[in-house]
C-alpha positions in Angstrom: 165.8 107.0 -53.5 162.6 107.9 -55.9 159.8 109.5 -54.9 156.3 108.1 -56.5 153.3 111.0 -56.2 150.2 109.9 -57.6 147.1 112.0 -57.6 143.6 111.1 -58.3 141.5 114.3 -59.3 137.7 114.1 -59.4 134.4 115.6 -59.0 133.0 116.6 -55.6 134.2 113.3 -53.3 131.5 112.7 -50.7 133.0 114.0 -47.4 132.0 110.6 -45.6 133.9 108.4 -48.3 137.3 110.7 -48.4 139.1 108.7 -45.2 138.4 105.4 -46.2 139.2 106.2 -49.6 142.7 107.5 -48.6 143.1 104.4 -46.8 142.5 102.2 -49.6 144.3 103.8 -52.1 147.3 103.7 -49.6 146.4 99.5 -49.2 146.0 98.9 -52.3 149.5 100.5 -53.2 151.0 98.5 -50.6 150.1 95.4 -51.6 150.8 96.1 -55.5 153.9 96.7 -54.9 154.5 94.4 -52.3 153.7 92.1 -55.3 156.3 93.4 -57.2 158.8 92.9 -54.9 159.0 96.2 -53.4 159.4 97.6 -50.0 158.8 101.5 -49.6 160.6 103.6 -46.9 157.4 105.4 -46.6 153.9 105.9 -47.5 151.4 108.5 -46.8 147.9 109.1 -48.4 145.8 112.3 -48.5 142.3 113.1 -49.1 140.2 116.2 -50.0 137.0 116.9 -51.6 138.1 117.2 -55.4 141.7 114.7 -54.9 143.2 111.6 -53.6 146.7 111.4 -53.0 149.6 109.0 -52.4 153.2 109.9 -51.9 155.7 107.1 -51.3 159.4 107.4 -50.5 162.4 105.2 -51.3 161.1 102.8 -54.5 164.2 101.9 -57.2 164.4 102.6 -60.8 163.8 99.1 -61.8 163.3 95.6 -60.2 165.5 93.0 -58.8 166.2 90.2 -61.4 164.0 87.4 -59.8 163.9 83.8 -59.8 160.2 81.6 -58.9 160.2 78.1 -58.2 157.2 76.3 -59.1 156.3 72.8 -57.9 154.5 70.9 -60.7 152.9 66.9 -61.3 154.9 64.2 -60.0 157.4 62.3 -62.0 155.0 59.6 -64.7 152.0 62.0 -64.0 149.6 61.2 -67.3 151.1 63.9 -70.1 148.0 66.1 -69.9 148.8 67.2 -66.3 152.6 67.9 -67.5 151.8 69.8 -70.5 149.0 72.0 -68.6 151.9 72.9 -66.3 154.2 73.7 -69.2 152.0 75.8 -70.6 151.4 77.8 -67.2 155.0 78.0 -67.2 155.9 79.1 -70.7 158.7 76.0 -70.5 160.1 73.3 -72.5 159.9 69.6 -71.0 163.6 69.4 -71.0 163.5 72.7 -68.7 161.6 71.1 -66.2 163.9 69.9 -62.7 163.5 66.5 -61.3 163.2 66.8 -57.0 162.0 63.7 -55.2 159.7 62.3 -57.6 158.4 65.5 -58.6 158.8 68.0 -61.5 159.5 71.5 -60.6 159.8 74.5 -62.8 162.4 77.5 -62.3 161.1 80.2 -64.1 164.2 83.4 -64.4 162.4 87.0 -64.6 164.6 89.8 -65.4 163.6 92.7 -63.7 160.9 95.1 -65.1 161.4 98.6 -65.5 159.2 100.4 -62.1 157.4 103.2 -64.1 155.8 100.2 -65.9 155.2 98.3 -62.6 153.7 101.7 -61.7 151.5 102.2 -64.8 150.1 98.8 -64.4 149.6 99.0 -60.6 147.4 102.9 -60.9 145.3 101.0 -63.7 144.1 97.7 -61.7 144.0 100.3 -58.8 142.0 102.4 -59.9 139.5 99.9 -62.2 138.6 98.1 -59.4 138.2 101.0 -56.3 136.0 100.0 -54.0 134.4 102.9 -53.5 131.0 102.2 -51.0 129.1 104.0 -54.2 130.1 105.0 -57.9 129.0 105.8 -61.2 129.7 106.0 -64.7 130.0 109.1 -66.6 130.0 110.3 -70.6 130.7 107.2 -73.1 133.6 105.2 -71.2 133.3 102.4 -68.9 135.3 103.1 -66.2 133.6 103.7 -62.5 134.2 106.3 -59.8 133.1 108.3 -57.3 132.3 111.0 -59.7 134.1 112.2 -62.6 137.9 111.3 -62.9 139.1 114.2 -64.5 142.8 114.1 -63.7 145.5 111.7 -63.0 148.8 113.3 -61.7 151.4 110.5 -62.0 155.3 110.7 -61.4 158.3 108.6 -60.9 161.4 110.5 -60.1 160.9 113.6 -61.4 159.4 112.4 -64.4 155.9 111.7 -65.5 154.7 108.0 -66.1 152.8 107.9 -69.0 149.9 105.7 -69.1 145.7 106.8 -69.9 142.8 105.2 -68.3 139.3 105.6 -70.0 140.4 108.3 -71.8 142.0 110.3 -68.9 146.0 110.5 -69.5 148.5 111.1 -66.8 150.7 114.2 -66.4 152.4 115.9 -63.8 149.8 118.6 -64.2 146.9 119.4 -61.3 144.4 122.1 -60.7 144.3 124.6 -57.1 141.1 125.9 -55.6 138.1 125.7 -57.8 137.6 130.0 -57.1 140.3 131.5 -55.7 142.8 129.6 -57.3 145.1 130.3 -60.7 142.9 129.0 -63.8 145.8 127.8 -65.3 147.1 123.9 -63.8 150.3 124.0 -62.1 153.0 121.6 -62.7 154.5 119.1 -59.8 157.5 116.7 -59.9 157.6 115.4 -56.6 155.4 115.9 -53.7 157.0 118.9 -51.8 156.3 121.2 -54.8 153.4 119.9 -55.3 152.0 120.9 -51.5 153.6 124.3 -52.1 151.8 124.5 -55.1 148.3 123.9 -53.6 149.1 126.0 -50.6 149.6 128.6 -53.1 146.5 128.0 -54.7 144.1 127.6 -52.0 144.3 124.1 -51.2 144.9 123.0 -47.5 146.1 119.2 -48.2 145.6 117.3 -45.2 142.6 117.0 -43.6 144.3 117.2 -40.4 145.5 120.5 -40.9 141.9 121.4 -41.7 140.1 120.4 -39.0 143.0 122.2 -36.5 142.3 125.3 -39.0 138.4 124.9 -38.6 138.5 124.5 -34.8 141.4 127.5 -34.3 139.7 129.9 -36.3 136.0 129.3 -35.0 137.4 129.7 -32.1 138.4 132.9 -32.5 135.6 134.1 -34.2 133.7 133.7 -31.4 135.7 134.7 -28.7 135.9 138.0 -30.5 132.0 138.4 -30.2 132.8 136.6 -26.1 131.1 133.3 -27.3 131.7 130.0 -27.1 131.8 126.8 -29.9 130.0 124.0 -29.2 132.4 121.6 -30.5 131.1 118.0 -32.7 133.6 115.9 -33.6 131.0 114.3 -36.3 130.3 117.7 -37.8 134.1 118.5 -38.2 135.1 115.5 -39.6 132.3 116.3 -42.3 133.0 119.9 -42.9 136.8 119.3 -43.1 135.4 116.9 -46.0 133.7 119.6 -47.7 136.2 122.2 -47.8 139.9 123.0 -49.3 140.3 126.2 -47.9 137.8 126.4 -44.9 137.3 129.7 -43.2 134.5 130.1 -40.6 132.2 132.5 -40.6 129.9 133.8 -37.5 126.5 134.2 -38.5 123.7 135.4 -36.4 119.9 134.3 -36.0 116.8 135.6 -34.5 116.8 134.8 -31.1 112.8 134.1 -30.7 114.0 130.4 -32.4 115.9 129.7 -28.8 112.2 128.9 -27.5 112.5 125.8 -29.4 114.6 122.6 -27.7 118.2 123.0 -28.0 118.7 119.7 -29.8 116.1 120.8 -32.3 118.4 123.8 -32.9 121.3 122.2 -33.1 120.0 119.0 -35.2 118.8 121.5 -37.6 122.0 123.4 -37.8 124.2 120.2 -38.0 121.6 117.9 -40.3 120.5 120.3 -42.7 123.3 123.1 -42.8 126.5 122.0 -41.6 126.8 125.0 -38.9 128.8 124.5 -35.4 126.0 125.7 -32.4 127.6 128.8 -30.7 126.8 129.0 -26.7 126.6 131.8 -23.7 129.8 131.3 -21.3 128.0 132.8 -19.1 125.3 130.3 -18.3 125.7 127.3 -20.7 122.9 128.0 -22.8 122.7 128.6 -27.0 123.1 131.6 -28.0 121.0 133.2 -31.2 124.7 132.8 -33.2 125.8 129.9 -35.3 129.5 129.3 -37.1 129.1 127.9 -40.6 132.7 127.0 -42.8 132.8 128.7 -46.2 135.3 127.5 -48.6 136.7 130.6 -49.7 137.9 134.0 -48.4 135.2 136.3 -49.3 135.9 140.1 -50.2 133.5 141.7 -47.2 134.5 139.0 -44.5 131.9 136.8 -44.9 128.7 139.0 -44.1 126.8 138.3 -47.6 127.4 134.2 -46.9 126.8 135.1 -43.0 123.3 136.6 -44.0 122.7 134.3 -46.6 123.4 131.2 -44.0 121.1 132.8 -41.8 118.0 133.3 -44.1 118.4 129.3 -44.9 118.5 128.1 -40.8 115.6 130.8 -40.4 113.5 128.8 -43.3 114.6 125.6 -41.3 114.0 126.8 -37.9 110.8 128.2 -38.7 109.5 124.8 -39.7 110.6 123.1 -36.6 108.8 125.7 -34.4 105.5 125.0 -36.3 106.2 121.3 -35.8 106.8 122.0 -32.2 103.5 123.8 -31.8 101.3 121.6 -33.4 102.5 118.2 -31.8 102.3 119.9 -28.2 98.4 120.3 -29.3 97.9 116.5 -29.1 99.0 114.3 -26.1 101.0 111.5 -26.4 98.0 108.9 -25.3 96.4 110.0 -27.8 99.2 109.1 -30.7 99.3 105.6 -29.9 96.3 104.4 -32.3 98.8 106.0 -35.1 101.1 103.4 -33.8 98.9 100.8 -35.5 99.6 102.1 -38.9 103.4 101.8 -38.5 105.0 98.5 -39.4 107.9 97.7 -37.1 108.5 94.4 -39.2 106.8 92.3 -41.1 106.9 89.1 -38.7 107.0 91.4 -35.9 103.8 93.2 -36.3 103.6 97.1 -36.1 105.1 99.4 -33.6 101.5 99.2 -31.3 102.0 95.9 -30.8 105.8 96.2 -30.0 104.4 99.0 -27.7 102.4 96.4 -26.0 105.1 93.7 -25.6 107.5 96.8 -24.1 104.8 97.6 -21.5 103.9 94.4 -20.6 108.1 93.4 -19.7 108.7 96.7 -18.2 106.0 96.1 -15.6 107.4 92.2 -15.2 110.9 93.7 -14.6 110.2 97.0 -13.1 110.3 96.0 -9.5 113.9 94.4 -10.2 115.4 98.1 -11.5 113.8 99.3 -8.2 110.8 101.3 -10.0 107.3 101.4 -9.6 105.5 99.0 -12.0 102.5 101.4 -12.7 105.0 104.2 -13.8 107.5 101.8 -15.6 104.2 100.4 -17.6 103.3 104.4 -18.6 106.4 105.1 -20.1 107.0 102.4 -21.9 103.6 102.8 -23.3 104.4 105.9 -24.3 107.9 105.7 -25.0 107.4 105.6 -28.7 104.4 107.8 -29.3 106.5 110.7 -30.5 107.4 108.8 -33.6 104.4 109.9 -35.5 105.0 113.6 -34.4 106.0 116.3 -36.6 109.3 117.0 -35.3 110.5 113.5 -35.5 109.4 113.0 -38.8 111.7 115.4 -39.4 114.5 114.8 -37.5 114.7 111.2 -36.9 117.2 111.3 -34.8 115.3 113.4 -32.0 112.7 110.0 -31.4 112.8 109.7 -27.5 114.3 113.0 -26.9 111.3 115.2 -28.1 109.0 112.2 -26.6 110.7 113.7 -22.7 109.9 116.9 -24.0 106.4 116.4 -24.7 106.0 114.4 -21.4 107.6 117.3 -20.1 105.0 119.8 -20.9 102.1 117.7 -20.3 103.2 117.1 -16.8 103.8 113.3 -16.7 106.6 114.1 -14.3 110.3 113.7 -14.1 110.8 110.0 -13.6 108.4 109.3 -17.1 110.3 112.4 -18.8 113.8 111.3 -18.3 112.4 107.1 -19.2 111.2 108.4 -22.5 113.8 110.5 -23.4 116.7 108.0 -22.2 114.9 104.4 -23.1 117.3 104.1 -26.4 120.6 104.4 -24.1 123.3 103.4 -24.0 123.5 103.7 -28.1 127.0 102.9 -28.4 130.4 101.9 -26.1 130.9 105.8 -25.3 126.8 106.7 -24.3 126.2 106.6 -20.3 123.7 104.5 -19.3 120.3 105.2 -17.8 120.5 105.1 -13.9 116.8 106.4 -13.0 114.8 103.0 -11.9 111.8 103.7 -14.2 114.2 104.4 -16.9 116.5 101.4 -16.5 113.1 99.4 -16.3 111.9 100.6 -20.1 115.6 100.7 -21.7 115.9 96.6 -20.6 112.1 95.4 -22.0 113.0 97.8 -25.2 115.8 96.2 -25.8 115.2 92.7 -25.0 112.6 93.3 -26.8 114.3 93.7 -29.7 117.1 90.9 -29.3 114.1 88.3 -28.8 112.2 89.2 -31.3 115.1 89.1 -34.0 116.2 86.2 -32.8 112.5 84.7 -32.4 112.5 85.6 -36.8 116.0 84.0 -37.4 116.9 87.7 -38.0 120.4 87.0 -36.2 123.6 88.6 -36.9 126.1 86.9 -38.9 130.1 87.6 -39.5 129.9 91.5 -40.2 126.7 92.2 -41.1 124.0 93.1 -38.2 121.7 95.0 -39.7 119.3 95.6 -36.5 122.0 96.4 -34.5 121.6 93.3 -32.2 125.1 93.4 -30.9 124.8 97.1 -29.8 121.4 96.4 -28.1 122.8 93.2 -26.5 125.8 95.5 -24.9 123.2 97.9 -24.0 121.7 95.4 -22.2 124.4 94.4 -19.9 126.0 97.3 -19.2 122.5 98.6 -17.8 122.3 95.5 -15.8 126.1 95.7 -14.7 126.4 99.1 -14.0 122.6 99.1 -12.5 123.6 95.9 -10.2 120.3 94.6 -11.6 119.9 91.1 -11.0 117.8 90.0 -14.0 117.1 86.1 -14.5 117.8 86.1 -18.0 117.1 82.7 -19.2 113.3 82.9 -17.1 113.2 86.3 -19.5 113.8 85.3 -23.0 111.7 82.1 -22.3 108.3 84.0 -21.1 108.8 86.3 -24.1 108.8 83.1 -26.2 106.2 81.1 -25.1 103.9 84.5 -24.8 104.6 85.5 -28.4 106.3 82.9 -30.7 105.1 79.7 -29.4 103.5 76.7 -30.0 101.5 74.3 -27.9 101.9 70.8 -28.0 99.9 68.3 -26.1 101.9 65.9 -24.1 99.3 62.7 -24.0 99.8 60.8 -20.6 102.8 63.1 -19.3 102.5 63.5 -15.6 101.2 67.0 -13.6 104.2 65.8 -11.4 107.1 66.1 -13.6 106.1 69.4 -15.1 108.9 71.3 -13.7 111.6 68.6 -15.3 112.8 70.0 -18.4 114.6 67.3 -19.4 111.9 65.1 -19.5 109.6 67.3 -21.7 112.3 68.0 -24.0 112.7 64.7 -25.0 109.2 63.8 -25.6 108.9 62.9 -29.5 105.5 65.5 -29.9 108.1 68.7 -29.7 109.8 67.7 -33.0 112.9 69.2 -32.3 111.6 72.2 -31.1 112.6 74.1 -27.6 110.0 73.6 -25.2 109.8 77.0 -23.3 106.8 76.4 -20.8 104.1 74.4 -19.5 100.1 74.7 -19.8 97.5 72.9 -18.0 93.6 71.9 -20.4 90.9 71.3 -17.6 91.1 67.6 -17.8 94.6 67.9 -16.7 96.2 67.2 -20.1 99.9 68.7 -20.0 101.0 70.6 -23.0 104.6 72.0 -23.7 105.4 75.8 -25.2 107.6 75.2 -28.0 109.5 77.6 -29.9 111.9 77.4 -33.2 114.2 79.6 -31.3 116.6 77.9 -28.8 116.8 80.4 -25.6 120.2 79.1 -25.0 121.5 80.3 -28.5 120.4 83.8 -27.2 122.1 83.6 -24.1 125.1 82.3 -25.6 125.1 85.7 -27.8 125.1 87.8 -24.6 127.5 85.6 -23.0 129.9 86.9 -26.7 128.9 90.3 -26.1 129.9 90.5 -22.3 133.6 88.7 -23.1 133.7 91.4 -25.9 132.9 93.9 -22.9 135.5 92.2 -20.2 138.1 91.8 -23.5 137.6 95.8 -23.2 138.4 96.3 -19.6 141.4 93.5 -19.7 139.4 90.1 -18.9 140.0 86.9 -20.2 137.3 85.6 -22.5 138.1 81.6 -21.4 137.4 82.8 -17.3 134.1 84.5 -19.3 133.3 80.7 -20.6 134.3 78.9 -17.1 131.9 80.9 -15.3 129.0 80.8 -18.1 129.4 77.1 -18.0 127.8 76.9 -14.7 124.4 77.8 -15.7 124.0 80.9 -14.5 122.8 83.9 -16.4 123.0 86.3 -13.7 125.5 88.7 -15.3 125.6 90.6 -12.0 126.9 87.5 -10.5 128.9 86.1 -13.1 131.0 88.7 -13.5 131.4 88.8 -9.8 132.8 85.3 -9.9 134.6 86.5 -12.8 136.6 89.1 -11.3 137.4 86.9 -8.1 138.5 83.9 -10.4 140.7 86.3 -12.3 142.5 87.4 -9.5 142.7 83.7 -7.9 144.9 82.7 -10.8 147.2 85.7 -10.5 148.1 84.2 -7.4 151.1 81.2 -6.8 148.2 79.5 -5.0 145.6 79.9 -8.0 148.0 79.1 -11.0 149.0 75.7 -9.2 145.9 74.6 -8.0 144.8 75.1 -11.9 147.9 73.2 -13.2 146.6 69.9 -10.5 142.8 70.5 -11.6 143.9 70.0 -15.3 146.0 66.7 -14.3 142.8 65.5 -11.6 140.5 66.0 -15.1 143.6 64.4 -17.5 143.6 61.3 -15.5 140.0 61.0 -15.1 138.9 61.4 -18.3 141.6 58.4 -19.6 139.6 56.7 -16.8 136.4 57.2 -18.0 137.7 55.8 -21.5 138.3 52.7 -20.0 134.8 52.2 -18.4 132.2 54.2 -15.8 134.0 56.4 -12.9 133.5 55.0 -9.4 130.7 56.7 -7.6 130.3 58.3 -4.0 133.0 60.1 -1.6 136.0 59.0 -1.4 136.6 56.9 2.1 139.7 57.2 4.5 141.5 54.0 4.4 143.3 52.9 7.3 146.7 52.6 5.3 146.5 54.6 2.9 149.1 57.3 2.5 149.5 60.3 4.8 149.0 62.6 1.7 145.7 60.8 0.7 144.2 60.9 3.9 145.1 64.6 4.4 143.7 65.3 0.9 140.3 63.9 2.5 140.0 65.8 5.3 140.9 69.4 3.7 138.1 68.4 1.4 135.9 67.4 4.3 136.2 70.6 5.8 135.9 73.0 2.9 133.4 72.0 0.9 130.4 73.3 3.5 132.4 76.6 3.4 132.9 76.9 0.0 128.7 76.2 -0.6 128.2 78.6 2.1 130.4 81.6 0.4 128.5 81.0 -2.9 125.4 80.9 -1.6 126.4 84.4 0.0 128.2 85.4 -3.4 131.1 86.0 -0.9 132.7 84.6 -4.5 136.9 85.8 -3.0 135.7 83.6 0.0 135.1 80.9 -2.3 138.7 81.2 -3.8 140.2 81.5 -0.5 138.7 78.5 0.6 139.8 76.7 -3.1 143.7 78.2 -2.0 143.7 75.8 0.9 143.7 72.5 -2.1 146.9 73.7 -3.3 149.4 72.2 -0.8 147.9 68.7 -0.5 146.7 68.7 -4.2 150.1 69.1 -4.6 151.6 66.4 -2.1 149.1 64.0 -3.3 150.4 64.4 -6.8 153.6 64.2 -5.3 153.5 61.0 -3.1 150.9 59.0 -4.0 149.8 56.6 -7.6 146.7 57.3 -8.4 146.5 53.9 -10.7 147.5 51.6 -8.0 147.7 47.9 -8.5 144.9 47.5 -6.1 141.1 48.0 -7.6 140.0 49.4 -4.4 143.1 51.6 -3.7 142.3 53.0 -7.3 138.9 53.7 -7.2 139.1 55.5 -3.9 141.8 57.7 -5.2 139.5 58.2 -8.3 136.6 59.0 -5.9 139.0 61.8 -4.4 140.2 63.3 -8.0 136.6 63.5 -8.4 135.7 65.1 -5.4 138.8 67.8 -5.8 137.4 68.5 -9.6 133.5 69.1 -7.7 134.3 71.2 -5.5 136.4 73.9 -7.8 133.9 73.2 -10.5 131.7 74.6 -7.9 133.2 77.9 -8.6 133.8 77.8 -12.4 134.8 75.2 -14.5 138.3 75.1 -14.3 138.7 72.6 -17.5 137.7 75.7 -19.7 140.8 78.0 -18.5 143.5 77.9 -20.6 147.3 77.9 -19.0 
């Protein structure tokens, strides 16, 4: 069937917008035509620095006749609504279909002609790209990423004509802007037209670049017995920036390998776009860099090679002055700099964040197993190296070149590595600090952060989380999971609060005696709806309440989303995730503990069943409860009551110390083994014995035992949550 190749020729396309562009273009398409009633073999998109393209396979020469039924007012409707429906429908009243009491429309569309279809569908496609960033050019109106130049349009061998802004299609595009023919080429279907570019310099897909890039760095360097430092990042961005991408090894003057290796290679990646080149014989960088020119010079490379190197040499030579002059002044002695750096507007500047960190990595440091003097140090100097040189240069260096500068003022290893490692993990794939003065710091940084956002009503909202509040959240429990650090959350969140964004409010008359019921405060009128999130004492014994806008619960409920995103990951269930969290505990350690035994309860015959009798116990009881209050106390063991009942009793009078022994050891598979031993009487009492008997005192006690059953699993998690 017909080939369609389209080809959208431009300007320069960034090198960061050229996937997703292909992507969309290839979307869009799909859904235009899906539109239209069409259903390609095959679709493939392509993207380049100066082109997007889309080839698909299999579309016919026209479109199928097609018939639309259109359900319209109902039969006696007033006649505005009918004639608004005619007019919609381009029909007569006569035309019109009666159906049970309500007018429908057929409408018959003969098939279009699909180089028209096609003309339209580039047009709206094009018009309204949604390119991250574009711009108008000359006199027209039409946006891009830069400059449509080009339009390379055809149908079966033939070119669809059609213009937009000015630009008219053809079956005409251009090679390499050097080394290519001046003169366009022509191309009627897509295999001449990649034999065409080929020939002119053009590598088409960027997967073929990148193998190209990597294959022939490689070699490069093994000639000269080196070794690439491979970046993923970096390749995908060169592979953006060239057509025809040949490496080139460059050489620079090896007094710059004093400097930090990630200063070397931040500057060669950042500013220049060149791969780092290492030693195999010991690891290290060697004084060589691989840079991607986009053309096949006549001498091999050597005038871009020198060329390359004269621009990192400018580079590098700055960062070795900036790394001089910062080592001049110690970290202490940045932190009143700190002062003049706003961290946010409601959150004060980064000295006083400084402050908050210090104070919660001491609080916290003896739970990560450090020492709370040196967890206090480096967090107070975890962020000093942000008003240094070389991080005002390279950004992304902070905390790196802050180790470094710990490093050679001799603050020791353990305040090195906290400094340089506070900001991990900083995504899914990042390891995570394991050094107890580090842990300490990375937690009150980033709990830090999550409070305070939250603390502004700064939270994140469908896709947009522009503090990065879910990544610091994840950071946060995979330190503590990975760390076995048993953090009190809640106790966390709320001391941060009432320290920093709360309120007091004088409680007239409440009693010194009641101070730890939080139920009680909460409901005193004086809060105003606010979250009361601690207690102070006046002299003359007057009680008044900490209250904060910000509910702490809404904050643990975010980290309770992160960590089912984080089991989803690893092949939990999110609703065992919510059973456990329903408990009240916000000891992620332990929760997922209980998690993890409670997942692989209910793989079991034993655990599936007992879940299918716990949903009955809670069906039947909750009907119950409709009908008035559920009876109260332990179920007794009547003299003639069935066998079943009675043996129901006494499994229940024998587990449940076990079961509350096990958790309190966090022996959480005890727990579930001890739950296993329900599952045969549950079942028999089901079985054997009515639950609603005629007798009131029959069916409360029966009531009393459901209850019990539901208490003691609910122990464990709450078992109404699970689905199945």
């Amino acid at each position: 069937m017909p080939q369609l190749l389209l080809e959208l020729f431009s300007e320069e396309i960034p090198a960061r917008m050229q996937a997703q562009g292909a992507r969309d273009l290839e979307r869009l398409a799909r859904e235009k035509l899906a539109e239209a009633g069409f259903l390609p073999e095959a679709m493939a998109s392509f993207a380049g620095p100066r082109r997007l393209t889309l080839v698909v396979e299999g579309l016919p020469l026209a479109q199928a006749d097609r018939t639309e039924e259109r359900k319209g007012p109902r039969v006696g409707a007033p006649d505005q609504a009918i004639d608004g429906f005619l007019r919609s429908t381009g029909l007569t009243r006569d035309q019109l279909v009666e159906r049970d009491g309500v007018w429908f429309a057929v409408i018959a569309r003969t098939g279009r002609a699909t180089t028209e279809i096609i003309a339209e569908m580039v047009d709206q496609i094009v018009r309204a790209f949604p390119w991250p960033k574009s711009m108008k050019w000359g006199t027209g109106s039409l946006r891009w990423v830069r400059p449509l130049q080009r339009i390379l349009c055809v149908f079966a061998g033939e070119t669809v004509p059609f213009a937009i802004d000015g630009v008219a299609s053809a079956d005409l595009t251009e090679g390499h802007r050097v080394m290519g023919s001046r003169q366009a080429f022509r191309a009627r279907n897509f295999d001449d037209y990649a034999a065409g570019l080929k020939a002119n310099f053009v590598v088409l897909d960027v997967a073929e670049r990148k193998a190209r890039i990597i294959a022939d760095a490689r070699q490069v360097c093994f000639a000269r017995n080196l070794e690439l430092v491979e970046d993923e990042g970096l390749l995908d961005e060169v592979a953006g920036l060239t057509e025809w991408p040949t490496p080139i090894l460059g050489d620079m003057d090896p007094a710059f390998l004093d400097l930090p290796p990630e200063v070397i290679r931040t500057s060669m990646r950042t500013h220049q776009r060149y791969f780092a080149v290492r030693d195999p014989a010991d690891g290290k960088l060697a004084p060589h860099f691989v840079s991607v020119a986009n053309i096949e010079a006549i001498d091999g490379g050597r005038a871009i090679a020198h060329g390359n190197a004269r621009v990192l040499s400018a580079r590098l030579s700055d960062a070795k002055f900036f790394w001089d002059e910062d080592r001049k002044v110690r970290l202490e002695d940045r932190l009143e700099k700190l002062k003049g750096v706003t961290f946010h507007a409601k959150l004060g500047t980064m000295f006083e964040r400084v402050e908050r960190i210090e104070k919660l990595a001491g609080e916290i440091a003896h739970l990560a197993g450090a020492e709370e003097g040196l967890a206090e140090k480096a967090a107070r100097l975890a962020k000093a190296d942000l008003v240094t040189g070389l991080v005002g240069e390279f950004p992304e260096l902070q905390g790196v070149m802050g180790g470094y500068y710990a490093h050679e003022e001799s603050l020791g290893d353990q305040i090195s590595e906290a400094i340089r490692d506070h900001y991990r993990p900083q995504g899914p794939s990042d390891v995570v600090p394991t050094s107890p003065t580090t842990i300490a710091v990375a937690l009150a940084d980033k709990l830090d952060t999550l409070i305070g956002f939250f603390a502004i009503n700064e939270k994140p909202t469908g896709s947009r989380d522009p503090f990065a509040l879910r990544r610091a959240a994840l950071g946060v429990i995979r330190i503590i999971l990975e760390n076995k650090v048993r953090l009190d959350l809640k106790f966390e969140i709320q001391e941060w609060l009432a320290e920093h964004f709360a309120e007091s409010r004088v409680l007239p008359g409440f009693p010194t005696s009641q101070t730890s019921d939080w139920t009680a405060i909460q409901a005193r009128p004086e809060l105003g709806g606010m979250r009361a999130v601690g207690v102070t004492y006046g002299n003359d014994g007057v009680v008044s309440a900490l209250v904060a806008h910000t509910d702490p619960d809404e904050i643990l409920a975010f980290f309770a989303d992160r960590l089912k995103v984080l089991l989803r990951d690893q092949g939990k269930r999110h609703d065992l995730v919510d059973a456990v969290f329903a408990l009240g505990d916000d000891d992620l350690v332990r929760i997922v503990a209980r998690v993890d035994a409670l997942s692989a309860f209910l793989t079991t015959d034993d655990g599936a069943n007992l879940l299918a009798g716990y949903k009955r116990a809670a069906n039947i009881l909750r009907a119950e409860e409709k009908k008035g209050p559920l009876p109260t106390g332990p179920a007794a063991r009547m003299p003639f009551a069935p066998e079943e009942e009675r043996a129901l009793i006494d499994v229940l009078t024998e587990i449940e110390p076990s079961i509350e022994e096990t958790i309190e050891q966090e022996d959480f598979a005890g727990a579930m083994r001890w739950l296993a031993s329900l599952r045969e009487p549950v079942d028999a009492f089901f079985d054997k014995v009515l639950v609603n008997a005629d007798d009131a005192t029959e069916r409360d006690n029966r009531l009393r035992l459901l209850i019990q059953v539901r208490d003691a699993m609910g122990r464990v998690a709450d078992f109404s949550l699970i689905s199945g």
